[in-house]
C-alpha positions as CSV (number, residue, x, y, z in Angstrom):
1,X,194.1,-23.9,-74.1
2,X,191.7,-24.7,-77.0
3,X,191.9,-21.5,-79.7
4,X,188.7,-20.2,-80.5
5,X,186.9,-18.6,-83.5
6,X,188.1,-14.9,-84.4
7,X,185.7,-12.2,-85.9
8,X,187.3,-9.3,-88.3
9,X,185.7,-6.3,-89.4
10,X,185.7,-6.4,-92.5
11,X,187.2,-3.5,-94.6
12,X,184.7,-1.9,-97.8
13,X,187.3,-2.9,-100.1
14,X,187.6,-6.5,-99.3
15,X,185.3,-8.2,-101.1
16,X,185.0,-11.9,-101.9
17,X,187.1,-12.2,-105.1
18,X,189.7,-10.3,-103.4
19,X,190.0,-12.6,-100.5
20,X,190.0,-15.6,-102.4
21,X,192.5,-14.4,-104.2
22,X,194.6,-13.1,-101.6
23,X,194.6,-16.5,-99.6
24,X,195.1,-18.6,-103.0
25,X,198.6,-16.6,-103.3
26,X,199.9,-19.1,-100.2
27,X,196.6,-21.9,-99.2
28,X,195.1,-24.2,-101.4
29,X,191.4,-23.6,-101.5
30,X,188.0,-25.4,-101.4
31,X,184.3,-23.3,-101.1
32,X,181.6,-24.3,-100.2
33,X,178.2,-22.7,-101.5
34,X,176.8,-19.8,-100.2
35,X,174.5,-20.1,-97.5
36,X,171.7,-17.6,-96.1
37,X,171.3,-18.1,-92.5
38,X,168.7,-16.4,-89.9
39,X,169.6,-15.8,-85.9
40,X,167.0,-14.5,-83.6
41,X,168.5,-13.8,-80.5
42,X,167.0,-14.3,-76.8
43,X,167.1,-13.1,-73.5
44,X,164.6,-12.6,-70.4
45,X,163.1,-8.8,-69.9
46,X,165.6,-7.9,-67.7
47,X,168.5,-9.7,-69.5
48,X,169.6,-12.4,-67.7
49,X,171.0,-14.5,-69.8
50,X,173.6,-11.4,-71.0
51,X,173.9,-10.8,-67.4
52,X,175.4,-14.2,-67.2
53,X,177.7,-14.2,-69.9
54,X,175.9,-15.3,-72.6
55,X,174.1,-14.6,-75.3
56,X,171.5,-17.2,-76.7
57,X,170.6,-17.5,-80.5
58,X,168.0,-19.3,-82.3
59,X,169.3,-20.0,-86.1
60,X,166.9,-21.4,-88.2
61,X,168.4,-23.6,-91.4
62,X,168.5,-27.2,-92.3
63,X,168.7,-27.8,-88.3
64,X,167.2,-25.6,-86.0
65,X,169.4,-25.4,-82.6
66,X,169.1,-22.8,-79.7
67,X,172.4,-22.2,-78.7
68,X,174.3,-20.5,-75.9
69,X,177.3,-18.8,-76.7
70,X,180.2,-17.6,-74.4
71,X,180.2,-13.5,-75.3
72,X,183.4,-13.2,-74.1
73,X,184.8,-16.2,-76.0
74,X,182.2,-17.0,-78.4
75,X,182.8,-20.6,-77.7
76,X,179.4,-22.5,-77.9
77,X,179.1,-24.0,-74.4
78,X,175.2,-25.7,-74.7
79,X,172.9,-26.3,-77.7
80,X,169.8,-27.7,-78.1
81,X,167.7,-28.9,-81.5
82,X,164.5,-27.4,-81.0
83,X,161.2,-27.1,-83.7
84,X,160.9,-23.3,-81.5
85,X,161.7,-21.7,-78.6
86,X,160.5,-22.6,-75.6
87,X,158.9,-20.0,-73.6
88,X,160.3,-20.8,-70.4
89,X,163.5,-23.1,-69.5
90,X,161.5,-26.0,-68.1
91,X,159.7,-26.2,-71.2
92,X,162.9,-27.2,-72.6
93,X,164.1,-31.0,-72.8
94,X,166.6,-32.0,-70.0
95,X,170.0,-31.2,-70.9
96,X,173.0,-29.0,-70.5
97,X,171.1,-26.0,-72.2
98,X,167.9,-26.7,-69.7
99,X,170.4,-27.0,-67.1
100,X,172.0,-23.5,-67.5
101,X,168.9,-21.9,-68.7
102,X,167.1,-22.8,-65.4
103,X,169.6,-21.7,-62.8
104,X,169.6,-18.3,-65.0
105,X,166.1,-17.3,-65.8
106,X,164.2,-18.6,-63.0
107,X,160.5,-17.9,-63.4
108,X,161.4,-15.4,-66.6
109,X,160.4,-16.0,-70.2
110,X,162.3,-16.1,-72.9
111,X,161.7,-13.0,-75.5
112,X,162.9,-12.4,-78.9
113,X,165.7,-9.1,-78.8
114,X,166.7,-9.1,-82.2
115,X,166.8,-11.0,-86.1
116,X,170.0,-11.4,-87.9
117,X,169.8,-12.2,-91.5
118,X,173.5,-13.7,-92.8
119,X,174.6,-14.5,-96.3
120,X,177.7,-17.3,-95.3
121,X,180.6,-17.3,-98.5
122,X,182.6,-20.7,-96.2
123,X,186.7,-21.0,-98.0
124,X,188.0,-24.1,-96.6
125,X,192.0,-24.2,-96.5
126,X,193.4,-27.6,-97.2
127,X,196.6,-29.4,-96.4
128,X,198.6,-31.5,-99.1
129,X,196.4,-34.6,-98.5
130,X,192.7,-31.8,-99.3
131,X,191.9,-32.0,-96.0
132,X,190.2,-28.8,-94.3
133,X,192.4,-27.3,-91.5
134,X,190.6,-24.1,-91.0
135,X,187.6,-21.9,-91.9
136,X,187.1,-19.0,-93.2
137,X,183.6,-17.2,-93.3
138,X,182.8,-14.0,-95.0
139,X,179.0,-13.0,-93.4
140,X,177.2,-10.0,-94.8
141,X,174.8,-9.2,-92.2
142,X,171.5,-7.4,-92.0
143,X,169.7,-6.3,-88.4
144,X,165.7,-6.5,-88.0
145,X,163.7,-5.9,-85.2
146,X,161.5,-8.0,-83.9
147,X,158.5,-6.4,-84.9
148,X,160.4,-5.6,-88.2
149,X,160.1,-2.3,-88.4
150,X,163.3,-1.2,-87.1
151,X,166.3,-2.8,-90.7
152,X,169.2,-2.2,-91.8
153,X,172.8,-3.6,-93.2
154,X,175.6,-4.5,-90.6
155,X,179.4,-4.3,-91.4
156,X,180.9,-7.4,-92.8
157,X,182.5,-9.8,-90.6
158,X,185.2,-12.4,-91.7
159,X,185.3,-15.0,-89.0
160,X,188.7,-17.2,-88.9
161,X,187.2,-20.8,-87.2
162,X,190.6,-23.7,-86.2
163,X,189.9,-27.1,-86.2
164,X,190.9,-29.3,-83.7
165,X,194.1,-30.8,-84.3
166,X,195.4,-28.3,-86.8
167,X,195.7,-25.6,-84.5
168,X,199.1,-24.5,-86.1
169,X,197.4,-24.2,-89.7
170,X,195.2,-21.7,-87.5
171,X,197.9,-19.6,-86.3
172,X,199.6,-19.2,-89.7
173,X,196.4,-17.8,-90.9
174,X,195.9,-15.9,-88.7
175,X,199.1,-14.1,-88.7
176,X,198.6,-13.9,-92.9
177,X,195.1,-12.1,-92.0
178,X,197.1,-9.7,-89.8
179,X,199.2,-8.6,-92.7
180,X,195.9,-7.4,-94.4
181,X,195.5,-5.5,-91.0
182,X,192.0,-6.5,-90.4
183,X,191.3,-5.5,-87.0
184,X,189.1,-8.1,-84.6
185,X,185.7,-6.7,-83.8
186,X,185.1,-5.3,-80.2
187,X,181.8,-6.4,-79.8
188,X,179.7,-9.4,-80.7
189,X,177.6,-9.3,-84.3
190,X,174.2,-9.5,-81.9
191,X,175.7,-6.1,-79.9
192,X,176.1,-4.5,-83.6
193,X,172.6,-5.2,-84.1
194,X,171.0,-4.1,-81.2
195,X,172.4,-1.2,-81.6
196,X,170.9,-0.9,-85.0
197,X,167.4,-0.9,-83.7
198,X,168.4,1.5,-80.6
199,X,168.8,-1.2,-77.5
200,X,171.7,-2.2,-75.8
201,X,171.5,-4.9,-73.2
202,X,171.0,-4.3,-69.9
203,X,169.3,-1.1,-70.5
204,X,166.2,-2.3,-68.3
205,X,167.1,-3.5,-64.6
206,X,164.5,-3.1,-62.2
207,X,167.7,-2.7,-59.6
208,X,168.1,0.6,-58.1
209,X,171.8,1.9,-60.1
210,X,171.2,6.1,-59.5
211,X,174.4,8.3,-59.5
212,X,173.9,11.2,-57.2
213,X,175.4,14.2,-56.6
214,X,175.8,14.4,-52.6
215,X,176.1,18.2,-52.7
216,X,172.8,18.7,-55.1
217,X,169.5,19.8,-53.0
218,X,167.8,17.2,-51.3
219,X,164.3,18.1,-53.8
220,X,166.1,17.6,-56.6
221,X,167.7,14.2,-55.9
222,X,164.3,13.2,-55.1
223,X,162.7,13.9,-58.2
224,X,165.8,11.5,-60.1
225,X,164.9,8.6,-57.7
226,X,161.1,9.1,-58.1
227,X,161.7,9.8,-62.0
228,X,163.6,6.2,-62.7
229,X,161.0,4.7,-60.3
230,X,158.2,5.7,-62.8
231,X,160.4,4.8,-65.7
232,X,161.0,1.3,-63.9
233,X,156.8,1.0,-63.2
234,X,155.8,1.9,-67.0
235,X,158.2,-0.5,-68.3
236,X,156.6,-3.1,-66.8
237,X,152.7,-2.1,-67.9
238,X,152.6,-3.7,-70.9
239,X,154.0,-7.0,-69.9
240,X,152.2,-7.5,-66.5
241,X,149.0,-7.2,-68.7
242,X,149.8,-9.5,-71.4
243,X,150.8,-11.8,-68.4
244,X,154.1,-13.0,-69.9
245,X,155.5,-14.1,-66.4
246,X,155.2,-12.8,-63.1
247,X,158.0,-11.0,-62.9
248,X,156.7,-7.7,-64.9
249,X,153.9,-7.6,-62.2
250,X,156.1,-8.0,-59.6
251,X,158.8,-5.4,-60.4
252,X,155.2,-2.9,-61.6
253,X,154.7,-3.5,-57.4
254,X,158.2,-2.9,-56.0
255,X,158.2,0.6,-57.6
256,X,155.2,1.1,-56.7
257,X,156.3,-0.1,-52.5
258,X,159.6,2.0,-53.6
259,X,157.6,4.9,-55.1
260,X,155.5,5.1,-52.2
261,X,158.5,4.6,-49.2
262,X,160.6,7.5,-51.0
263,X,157.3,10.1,-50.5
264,X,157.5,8.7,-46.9
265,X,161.5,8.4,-45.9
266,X,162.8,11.8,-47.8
267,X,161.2,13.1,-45.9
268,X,160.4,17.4,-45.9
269,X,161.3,17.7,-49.6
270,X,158.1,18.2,-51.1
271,X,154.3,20.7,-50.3
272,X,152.9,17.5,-48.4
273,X,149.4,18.7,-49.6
274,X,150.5,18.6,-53.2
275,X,152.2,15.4,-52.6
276,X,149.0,13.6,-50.8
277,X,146.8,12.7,-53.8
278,X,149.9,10.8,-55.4
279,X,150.4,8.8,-52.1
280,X,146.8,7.9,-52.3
281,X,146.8,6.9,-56.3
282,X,150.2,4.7,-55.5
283,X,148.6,3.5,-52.7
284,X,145.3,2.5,-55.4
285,X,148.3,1.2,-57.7
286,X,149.3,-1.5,-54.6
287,X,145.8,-2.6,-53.6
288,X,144.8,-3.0,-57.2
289,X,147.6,-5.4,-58.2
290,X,147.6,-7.6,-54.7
291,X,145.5,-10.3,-55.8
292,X,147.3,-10.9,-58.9
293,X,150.6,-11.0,-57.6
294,X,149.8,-13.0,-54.3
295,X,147.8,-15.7,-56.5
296,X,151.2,-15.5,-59.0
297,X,153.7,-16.5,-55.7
298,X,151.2,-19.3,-55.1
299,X,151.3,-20.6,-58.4
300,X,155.3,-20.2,-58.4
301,X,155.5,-22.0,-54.8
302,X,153.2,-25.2,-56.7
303,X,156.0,-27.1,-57.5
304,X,157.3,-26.7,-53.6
305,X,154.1,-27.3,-52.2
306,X,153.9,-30.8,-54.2
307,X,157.3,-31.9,-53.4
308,X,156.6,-31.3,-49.8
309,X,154.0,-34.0,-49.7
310,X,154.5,-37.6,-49.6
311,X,154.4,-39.5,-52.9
312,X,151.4,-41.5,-52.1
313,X,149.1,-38.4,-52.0
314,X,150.9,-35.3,-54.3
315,X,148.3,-35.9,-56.9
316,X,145.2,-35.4,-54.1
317,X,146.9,-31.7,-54.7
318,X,146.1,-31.4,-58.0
319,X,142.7,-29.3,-57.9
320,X,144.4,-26.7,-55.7
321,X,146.5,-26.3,-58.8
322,X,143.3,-26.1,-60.9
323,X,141.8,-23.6,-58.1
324,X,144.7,-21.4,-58.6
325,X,144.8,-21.5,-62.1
326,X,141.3,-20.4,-62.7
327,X,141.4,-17.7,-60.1
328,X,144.7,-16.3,-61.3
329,X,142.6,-15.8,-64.3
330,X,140.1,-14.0,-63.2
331,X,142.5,-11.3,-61.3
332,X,144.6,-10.9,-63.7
333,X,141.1,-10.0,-66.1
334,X,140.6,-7.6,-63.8
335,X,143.5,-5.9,-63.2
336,X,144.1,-5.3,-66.9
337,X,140.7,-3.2,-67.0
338,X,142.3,-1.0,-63.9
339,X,145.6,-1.1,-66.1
340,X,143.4,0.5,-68.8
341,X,141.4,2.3,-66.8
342,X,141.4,6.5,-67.5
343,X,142.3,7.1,-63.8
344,X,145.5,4.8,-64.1
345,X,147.0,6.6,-66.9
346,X,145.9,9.6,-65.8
347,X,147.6,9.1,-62.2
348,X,151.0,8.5,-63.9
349,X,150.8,11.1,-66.5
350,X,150.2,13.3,-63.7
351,X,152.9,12.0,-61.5
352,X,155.7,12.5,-64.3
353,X,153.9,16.1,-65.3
354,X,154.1,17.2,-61.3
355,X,157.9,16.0,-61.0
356,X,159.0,17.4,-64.5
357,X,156.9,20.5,-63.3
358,X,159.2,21.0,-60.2
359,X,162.2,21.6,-62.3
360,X,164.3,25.1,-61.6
361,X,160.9,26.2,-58.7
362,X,162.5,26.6,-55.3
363,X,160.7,24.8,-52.8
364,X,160.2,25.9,-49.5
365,X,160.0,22.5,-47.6
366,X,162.0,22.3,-45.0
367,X,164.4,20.0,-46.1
368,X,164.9,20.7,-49.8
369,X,167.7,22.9,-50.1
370,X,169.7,20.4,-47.9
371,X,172.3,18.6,-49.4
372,X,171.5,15.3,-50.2
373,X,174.4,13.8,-48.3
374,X,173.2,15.5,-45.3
375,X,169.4,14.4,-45.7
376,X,171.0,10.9,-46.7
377,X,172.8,10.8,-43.1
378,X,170.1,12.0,-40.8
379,X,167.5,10.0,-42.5
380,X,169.3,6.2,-42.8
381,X,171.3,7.0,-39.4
382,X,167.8,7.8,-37.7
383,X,165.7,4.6,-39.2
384,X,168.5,2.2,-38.1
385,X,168.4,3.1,-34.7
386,X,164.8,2.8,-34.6
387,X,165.8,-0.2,-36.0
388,X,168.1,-1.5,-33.8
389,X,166.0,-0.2,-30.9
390,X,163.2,-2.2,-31.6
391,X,165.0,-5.2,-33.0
392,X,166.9,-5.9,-29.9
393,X,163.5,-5.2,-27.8
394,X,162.0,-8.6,-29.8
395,X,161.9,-11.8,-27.5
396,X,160.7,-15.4,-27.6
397,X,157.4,-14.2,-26.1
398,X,156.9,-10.9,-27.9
399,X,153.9,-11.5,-30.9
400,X,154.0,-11.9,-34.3
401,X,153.1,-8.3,-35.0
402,X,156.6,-6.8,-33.8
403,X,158.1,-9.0,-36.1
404,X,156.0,-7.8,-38.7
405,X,156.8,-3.9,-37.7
406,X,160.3,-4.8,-37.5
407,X,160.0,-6.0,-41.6
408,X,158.6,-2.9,-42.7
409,X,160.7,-0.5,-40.8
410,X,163.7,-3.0,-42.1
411,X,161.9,-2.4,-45.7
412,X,162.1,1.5,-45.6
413,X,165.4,1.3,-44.1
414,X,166.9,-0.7,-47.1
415,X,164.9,1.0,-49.8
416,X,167.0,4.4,-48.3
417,X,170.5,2.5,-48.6
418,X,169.4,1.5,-51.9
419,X,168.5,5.1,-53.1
420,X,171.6,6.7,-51.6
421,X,173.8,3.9,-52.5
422,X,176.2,5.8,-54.6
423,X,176.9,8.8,-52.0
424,X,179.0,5.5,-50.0
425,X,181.9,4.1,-50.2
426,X,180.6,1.1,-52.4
427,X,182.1,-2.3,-50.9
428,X,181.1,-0.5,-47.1
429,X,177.1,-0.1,-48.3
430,X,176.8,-3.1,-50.0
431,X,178.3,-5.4,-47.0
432,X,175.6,-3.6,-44.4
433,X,172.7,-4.0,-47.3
434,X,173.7,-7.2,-47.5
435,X,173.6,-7.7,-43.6
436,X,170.2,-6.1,-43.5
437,X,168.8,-8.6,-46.1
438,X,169.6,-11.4,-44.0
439,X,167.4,-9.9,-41.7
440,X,164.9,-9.0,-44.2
441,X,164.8,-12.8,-45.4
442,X,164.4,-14.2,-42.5
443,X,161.4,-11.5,-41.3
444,X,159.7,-12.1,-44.9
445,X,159.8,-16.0,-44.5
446,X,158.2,-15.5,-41.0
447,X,155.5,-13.3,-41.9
448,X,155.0,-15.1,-45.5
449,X,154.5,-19.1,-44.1
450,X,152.0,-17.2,-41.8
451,X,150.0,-15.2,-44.7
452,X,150.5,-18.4,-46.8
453,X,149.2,-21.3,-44.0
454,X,145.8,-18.9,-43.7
455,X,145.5,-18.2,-47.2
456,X,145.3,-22.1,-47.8
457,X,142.9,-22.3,-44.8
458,X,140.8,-19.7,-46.5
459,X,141.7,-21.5,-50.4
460,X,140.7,-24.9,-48.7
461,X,137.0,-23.1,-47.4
462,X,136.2,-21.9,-51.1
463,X,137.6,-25.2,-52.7
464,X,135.0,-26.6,-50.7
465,X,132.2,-24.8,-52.0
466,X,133.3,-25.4,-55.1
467,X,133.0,-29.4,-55.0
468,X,136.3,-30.3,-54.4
469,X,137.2,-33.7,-53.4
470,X,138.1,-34.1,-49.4
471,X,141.4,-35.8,-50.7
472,X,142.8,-32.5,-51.7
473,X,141.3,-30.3,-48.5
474,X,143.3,-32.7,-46.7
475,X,146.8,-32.6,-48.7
476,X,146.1,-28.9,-48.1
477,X,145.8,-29.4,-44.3
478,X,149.3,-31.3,-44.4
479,X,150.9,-28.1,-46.2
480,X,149.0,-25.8,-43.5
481,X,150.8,-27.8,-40.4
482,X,154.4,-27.9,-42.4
483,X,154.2,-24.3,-43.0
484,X,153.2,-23.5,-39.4
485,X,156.5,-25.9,-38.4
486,X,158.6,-23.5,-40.9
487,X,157.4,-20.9,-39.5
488,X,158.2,-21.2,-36.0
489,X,161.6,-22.2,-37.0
490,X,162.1,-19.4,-38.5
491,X,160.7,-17.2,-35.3
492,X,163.4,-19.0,-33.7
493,X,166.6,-18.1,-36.0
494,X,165.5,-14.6,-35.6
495,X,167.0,-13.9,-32.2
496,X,170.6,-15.5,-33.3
497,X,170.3,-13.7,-36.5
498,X,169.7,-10.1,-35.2
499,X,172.6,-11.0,-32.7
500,X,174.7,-10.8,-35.7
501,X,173.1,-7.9,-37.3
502,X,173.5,-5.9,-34.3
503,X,177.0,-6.6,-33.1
504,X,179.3,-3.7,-32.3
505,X,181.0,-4.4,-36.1
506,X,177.9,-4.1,-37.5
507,X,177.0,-1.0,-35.4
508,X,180.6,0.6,-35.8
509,X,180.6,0.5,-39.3
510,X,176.5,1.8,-39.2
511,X,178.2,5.0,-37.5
512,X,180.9,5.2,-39.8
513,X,178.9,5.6,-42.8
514,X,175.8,7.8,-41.6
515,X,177.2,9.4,-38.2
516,X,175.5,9.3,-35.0
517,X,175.7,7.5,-31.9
């Protein structure tokens, strides 16, 4: 196995002098001139890239390259010259770093986490014949922020880099640098820094991770799920306005659909009358960002859509590109001035002052002394019955509009799993959530190749008032009839697919998380 580079911390009292003269005692010695370096680092919103293992850095000198590097390792596994970095991975140049950047980030853009500044003192160790067998960097090491207000210095680092084919020459270096007892670092120079300016990564997921206490009241495990909800919503403001990618508007919506299925599903925890006017606002929060976000999945679907037709006609498609592009546009315009509105910070202000407000009262809804494993229990064991019920009741001549009450009851029911996660036994919960999202996938692709085959009916009518050419009405009308055929393959997996979902396994180990019969 290949040895890889090794970063020291690096004591006070080793300085540069000392260390040369330390390794001159037993290595003949060559340096190189000092050399000031700067790293920005880069990940998606939600960290992605960290997520996977890596961490990607940006250093600007005489070559520019975007790099991913193994965290674990620190082995550089991709890189990429580049004049700046792209915004998202298909803006990239085909490659190895495209390739892995892709299958990571999806639809995400890439966003600046942190600057490192680095002065670089390089001592080559040569062999008899002067020829370098291993490196050895001293960095000093500065943090920034990205909007640079956020500096400071970073401990030292002495990095010990083998070359191949003098791996040996590495080892007896190594072993001479243990006699000095420097002591490897535990985290990467990029975790030191972001620590510096008060992040750590992975400290936004728009996952659902709570920790509940399954013998606390029922009110006041509600307020911690509706309390990271908001937290989740207003983390996502600023980006779904500036329109970096769709994903901040998208994860603004789902705790907002979360938000709003938690005031319906824990259910007698809470005055209903002072709990209405927030179901309306978040129900004014989900109409208000619909177009957006439903003109945002077309755009992402494009490249599908495209690829679906033949060759000989995929350009006709290109104005419905145009359409959707302008249109987006003008949503997105005005859903920033609701995002800015008085009412919309108002709402949430209010929201987070009512929960916090709730703190130490005694509520006298019925169900919010209960403990929340008990609530947990009655509430998930009763929505998958209903479930069940009304799944199994679904044939080949039933309409569309049971399947589409099946997907929201399926909806509620995995948003309550999701919230109560932690009270289960965690390889149990996660097998059944996974079970119902199988379902859910299957439901959703139903109901969305329906909602998309009229919305392109309904794009192709405006299009047309618009002075679009007939060529791409009629690409569209190709799309419409091969999302129609999805569709109705889709209606018939359902029946096989629910099989599964509701086999007596499924149903055994239903009752042996939440009771019931």
């Amino acid at each position: 196995m290949a040895l890889q580079p090794i970063s020291y911390l690096l004591p006070d009292e080793l300085d540069l002098d000392r260390l040369r003269k330390t390794l001159a005692e037993t290595n003949a010695l060559s340096e190189d001139a000092t050399v000031k370096v700067k790293q920005t680092f880069y990940d998606s919103f939600d960290w992605r890239v960290w997520q996977a293992g890596g961490e990607l850095v940006y250093g600007q000198g005489e070559i520019s390259d975007l790099c991913w590097v193994d965290r674990k390792n620190h082995q550089t596994l991709a890189c990429r010259a580049v004049d700046a970095v792209p915004g998202f991975a298909g803006d990239l140049a085909a490659g190895p770093l495209a390739d892995r950047l892709a299958s990571v980030l999806e639809m995400r853009v890439l966003l600046p986490k942190v600057t490192i500044i680095q002065q670089r003192h390089t001592l080559r160790i040569l062999d008899s014949e002067e020829k370098t067998v291993v490196r050895v960097v001293l960095q000093s090491n500065r943090y920034a922020s990205v909007d640079g207000k956020r500096k400071g210095e970073l401990d030292g680092r002495l990095v010990l880099k083998p070359l191949k084919g003098y791996e040996s020459d590495f080892v007896k270096l190594r072993n001479q640098l243990a006699a000095l007892k420097l002591k490897p670092s535990e985290q990467s120079l990029y975790q030191d820094a972001l620590q510096g300016i008060g992040r750590k990564p992975g400290d936004y997921s728009s996952k659902l991770n709570y920790r509940l206490d399954p013998d606390a009241p029922a009110d006041v495990t509600a307020r911690q799920i509706m309390l990271g909800l908001l937290n989740t919503l207003e983390a996502n403001i600023e980006g779904a306005k500036v329109d970096l990618d769709s994903e901040f508007l998208h994860d603004l919506r789902v705790a907002t659909r979360r938000t709003r299925s938690a005031m319906s599903q824990i259910k007698g925890v809470f005055d209903p009358l002072e709990l209405e006017p927030f179901r309306r606002g978040f129900g004014w929060i989900g109409q208000i960002t619909g177009r957006t976000r439903d003109l945002d999945v077309y755009l992402l679907h494009y490249p599908g859509y495209r690829a679906a037709l033949p060759k000989a006609i995929r350009d006709d498609l290109d104005p419905f590109h145009g359409f959707l592009l302008r249109h987006q546009k003008e949503a997105h315009a005005e859903l920033v001035k609701k995002l800015n509105s008085p009412h919309f910070r108002k709402l949430l202000k209010s929201w987070r002052s009512w929960l916090q407000s709730l703190a130490g009262k005694r509520s006298q809804a019925p169900n919010a002394r209960r403990a929340t494993a008990q609530l947990a229990d009655q509430r998930i064991g009763k929505l998958y019955k209903r479930v069940l019920k009304d799944g199994l009741a679904i044939g080949a001549d039933s309409p569309p509009e049971r399947l589409h009450d099946l997907r929201k009851q399926c909806k509620k029911l995995r948003y309550l799993m999701e919230f109560f996660h932690s009270l289960y036994p965690k390889p149990l919960i996660r097998e059944l959530i996974k079970a119902l999202k199988v379902i859910l996938d299957n439901l959703g692709e139903f109901q969305d190749l329906e909602v998309q085959a009229r919305s392109l009916e309904d794009f192709g009518d405006q299009m047309l008032n618009e002075g679009a050419p007939a060529s791409a009405l009629m690409a569209m009308g190709i799309l419409v009839g091969q999302l129609l055929e999805r569709q109705e393959q889709a209606r018939e997996a359902f029946v096989e697919l629910f099989a599964v979902f509701s086999s007596e396994a499924n149903q055994q180990a239903f009752r042996k998380l939440f009771g019931g019969s």
